[in-house]
N, C-alpha and C positions, 0 to 999 in steps of 0.2 A: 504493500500500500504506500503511494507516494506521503511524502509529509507537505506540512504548509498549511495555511491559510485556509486553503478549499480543499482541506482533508473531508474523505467522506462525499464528496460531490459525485455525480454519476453522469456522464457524458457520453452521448451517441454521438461519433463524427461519421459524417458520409463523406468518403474520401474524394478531393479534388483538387485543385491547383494552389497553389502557393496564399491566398488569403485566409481562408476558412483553415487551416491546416497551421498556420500561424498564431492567428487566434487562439485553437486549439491547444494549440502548445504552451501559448502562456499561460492557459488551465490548468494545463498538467503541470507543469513547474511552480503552480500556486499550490501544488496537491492534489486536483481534483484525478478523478479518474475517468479516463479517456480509453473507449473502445472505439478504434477506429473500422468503420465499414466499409472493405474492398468490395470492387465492381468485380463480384460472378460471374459467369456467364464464359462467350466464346473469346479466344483473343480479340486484342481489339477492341474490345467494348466499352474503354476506356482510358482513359490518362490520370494516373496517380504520383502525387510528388515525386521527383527521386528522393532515395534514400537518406538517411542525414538527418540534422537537428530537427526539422518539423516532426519528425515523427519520433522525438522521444520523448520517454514516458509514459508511452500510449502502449496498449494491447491492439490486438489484431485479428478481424476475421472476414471470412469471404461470405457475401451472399447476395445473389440475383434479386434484386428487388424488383425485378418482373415476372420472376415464378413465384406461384399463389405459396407454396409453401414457405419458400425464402423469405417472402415478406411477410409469413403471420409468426416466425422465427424473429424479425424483424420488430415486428410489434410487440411478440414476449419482453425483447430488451427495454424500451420505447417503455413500458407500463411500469419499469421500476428505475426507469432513470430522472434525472432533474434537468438535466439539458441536453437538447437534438441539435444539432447544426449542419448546414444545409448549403450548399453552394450553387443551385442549378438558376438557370435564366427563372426568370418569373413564369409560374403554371404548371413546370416541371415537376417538382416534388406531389402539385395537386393530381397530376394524370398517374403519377407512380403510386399513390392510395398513402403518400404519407403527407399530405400537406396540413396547415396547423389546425385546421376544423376537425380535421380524422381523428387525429392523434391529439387533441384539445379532448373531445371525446371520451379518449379512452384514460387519459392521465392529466386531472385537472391541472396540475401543478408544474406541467413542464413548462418550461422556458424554451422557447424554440426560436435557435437565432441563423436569421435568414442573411449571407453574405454573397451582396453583388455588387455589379460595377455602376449603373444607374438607377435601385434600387427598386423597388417593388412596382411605381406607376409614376406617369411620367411618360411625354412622346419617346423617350430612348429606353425604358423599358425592357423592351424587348428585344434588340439591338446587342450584335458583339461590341466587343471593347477590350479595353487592357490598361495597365496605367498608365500610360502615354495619354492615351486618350482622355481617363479622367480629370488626372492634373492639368490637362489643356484646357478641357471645360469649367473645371474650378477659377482657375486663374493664376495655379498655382505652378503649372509650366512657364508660365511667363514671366514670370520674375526670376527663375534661374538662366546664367549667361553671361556673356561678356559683353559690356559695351559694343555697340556697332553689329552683334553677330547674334545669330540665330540664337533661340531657346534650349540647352541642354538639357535631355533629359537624365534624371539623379538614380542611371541605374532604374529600379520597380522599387526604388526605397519608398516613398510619398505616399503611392497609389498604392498598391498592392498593403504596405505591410503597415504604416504610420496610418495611415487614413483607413483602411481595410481591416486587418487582422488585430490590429490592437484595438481601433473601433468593438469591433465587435467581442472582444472581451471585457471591455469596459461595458458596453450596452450586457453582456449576460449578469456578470456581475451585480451591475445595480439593479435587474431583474430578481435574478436570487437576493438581492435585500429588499428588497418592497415586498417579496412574495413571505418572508417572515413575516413580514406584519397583516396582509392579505390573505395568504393562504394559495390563491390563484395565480396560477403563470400568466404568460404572455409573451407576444411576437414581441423580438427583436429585430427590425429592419435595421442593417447596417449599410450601408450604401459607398464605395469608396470615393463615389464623387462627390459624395457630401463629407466624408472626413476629412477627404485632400482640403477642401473651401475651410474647412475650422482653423486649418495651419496657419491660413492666411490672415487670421483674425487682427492679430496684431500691424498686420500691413494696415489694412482697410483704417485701423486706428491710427496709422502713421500719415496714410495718405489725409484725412482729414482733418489732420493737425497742421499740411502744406509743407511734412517731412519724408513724405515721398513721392513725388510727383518728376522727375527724371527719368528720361530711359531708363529702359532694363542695362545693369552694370553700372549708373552712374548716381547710384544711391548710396546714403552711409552705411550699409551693412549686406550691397549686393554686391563688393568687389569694388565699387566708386569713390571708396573714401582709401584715401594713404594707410590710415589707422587698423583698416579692418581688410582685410586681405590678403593675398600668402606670395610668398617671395622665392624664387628662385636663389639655389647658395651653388659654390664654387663647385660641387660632386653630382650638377643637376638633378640634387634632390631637395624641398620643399618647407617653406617654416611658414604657419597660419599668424600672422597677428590680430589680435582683438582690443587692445589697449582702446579701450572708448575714451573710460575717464583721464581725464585732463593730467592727474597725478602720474598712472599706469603711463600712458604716456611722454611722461617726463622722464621714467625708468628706462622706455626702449632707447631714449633717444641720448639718452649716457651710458646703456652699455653697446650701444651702434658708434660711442666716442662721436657724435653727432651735435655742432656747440657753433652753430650758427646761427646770430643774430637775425640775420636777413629773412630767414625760413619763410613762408607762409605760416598764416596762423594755422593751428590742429584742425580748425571745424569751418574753415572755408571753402567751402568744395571750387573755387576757381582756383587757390592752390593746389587741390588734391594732386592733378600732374607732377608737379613738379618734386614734390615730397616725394614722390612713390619713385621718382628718377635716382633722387637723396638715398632714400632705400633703400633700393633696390642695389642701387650701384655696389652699399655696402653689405647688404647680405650675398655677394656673388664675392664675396671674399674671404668666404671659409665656408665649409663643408655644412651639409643640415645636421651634424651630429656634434656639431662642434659650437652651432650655434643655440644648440637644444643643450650642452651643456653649459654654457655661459650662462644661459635665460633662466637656465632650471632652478634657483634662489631665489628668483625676484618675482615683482609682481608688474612687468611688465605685460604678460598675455600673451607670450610668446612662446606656441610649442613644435614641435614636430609633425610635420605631414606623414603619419604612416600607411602602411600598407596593411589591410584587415589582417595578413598574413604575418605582420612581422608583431602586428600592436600587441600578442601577449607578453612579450617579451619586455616590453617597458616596466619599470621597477613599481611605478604606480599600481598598473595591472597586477602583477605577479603579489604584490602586498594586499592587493583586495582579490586575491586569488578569481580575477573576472571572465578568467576563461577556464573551459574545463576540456577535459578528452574521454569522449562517451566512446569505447569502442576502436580507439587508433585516432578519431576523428577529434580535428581541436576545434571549439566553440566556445560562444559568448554563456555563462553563466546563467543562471536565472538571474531574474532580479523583478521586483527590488529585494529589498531584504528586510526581517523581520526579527523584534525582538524574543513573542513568545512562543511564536511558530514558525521556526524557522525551514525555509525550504531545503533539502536535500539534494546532492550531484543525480540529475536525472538517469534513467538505465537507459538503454535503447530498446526500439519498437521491440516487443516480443509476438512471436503468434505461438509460443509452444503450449499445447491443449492446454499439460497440467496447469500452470497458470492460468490462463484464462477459464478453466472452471474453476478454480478457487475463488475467481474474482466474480465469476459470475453466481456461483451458489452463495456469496457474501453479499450479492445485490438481492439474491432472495429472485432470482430468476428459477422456474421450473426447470423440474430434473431432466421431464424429457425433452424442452430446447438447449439446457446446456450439452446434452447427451449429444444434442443431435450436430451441435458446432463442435467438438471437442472428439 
């Protein structure tokens, strides 16, 4: 039994692509307990994560949710769990016999959380997508980039997992606490085009304060300001600065030996040019590992560009033990972290019987559908 927070939780995932399966995971890392549901059936019949961090924690089994027996298999589980989750275009889950009226039905209390890219209704509804596509329509593509130049998309980091998967564990979450008090579950609509737009929030707050209203790139915190941006060093590898405050600021520009009168002010964005020249010039003067040790004392804001693959290795990480190896495989930690329940190094996905009849005869699932998955 996982530990944590949502020790004792009981979670149907119906296995699909990188959102719902994220979500998922940060469940299981809070404790809950996550039976992930593979597509039965012939080859082909479907696309399931690869293998790797989403699926740890979780258990594992197969079943056709279009053979009548598989889904009343389907339903045994369903009647003693506390949350379904669900990844298909809107209508899907209703035509497969499990959408939220059926299975409202049969188990008042479940929480049934629904993860898509334009969310339940709505002209794009119906419609493919991806997070390209969401963050574009949020607004939230549009603010990454550089001056002058197209929109970069950040990786499926936004859409997919930020605005998506984590959405949708916050939305079960505070379902399972209102349902203490209620009794009754309820749909979660998570929508990733509506999580990518929350990110934006504090834009929307900038821009009508008349603190952002510049091209994309030539904002104080899209790359447009000297202070906030990342710099090339002597080994063509990378240092981020953020030094906003005026102090912090005074720190980069004496450990950069930087002691010219003339400067442009900090927060004049028609100087920003020319600072970033100043900069620039001097972090192309030593290595990014040399500039990450200079900085590393101070509070100027100044750290290193890493690589996902090298960042365990930083003394920070390694001190908040923030990555773990499940299996050979290195990954990101749970988190957050908790003082009286604390979460545990996840296992990886299991499908082996014994286990998941242990798990399932502890959900109080009948003998003859554990018998019959196991």
């Amino acid at each position: 039994m996982n530990a944590g927070p949502l020790r004792g939780v009981k979670v149907v995932e119906m296995a699909g692509l990188a959102p719902a399966p994220f979500g998922c995971m940060i469940l299981a890392d809070l404790g809950a307990e996550v039976l992930r549901v593979d597509r039965g059936g012939a080859p082909g019949a479907g696309l399931t994560p690869p293998a790797g961090p989403l699926d740890r924690g979780k258990h594992s089994v197969a079943l056709n949710v279009k053979d009548p027996a598989d889904r009343e298999t389907l339903y045994a589980l369903i009647d003693q769990a506390d949350v379904f989750v669900e990844g298909y275009r809107p209508g899907v889950a209703e035509r497969l016999g499990i959408g939220p009226e059926e299975l409202a039905a049969r188990n008042p209390r479940l929480v049934y959380g629904r993860m898509t890219g334009w969310g339940q209704d709505g002209p794009l509804a119906p419609r493919a997508g991806h997070d390209i596509n969401y963050i574009a329509l949020s607004g939230a593509l549009h603010l990454i980039g550089r001056a002058g130049e197209r929109p970069v998309p950040p990786g499926n980091i936004l859409g997919d997992f930020a605005g998506g998967g984590m959405l949708l564990a916050l939305g079960v979450i505070s379902a399972l606490y209102e349902r203490a008090r209620s009794g009754q579950g309820q749909v979660v609509d998570a929508a990733m085009v509506d999580g990518s737009a929350l990110f934006t929030a504090f834009m929307h707050g900038m821009h009508q304060a008349g603190l952002w209203n510049a091209p994309r790139g030539e904002n104080p915190l899209d790359g447009g300001a000297a202070f906030y941006d990342t710099y090339e060093c002597a080994d063509g590898g990378y240092v981020a600065v953020g030094c906003v405050e005026t102090q912090f600021y005074a720190q980069l520009l004496t450990i950069l030996e930087i002691d010219d009168p003339a400067l442009p002010f900090q927060l004049d964005p028609t100087g920003w040019p020319r600072l970033k020249q100043v900069i620039g010039a001097k972090f192309k003067e030593r290595t990014r590992d040399e500039w990450a040790a200079r900085f590393a004392d101070s509070d100027a804001c100044v750290t290193p560009v890493l690589t996902p693959w090298e960042a365990y290795e930083h003394p920070h990480h390694q001190a908040r033990h923030a990555f773990i190896d499940i299996d050979g495989l290195r990954q990101p930690a749970p988190a957050p972290r908790f003082t009286r329940t604390p979460t545990t190094t996840p296992a990886a996905l299991t499908k082996d019987p014994e286990q998941i009849r242990r798990l399932l005869s502890a959900w109080g699932v009948p003998k003859e559908t554990v018998s019959r998955l196991t």
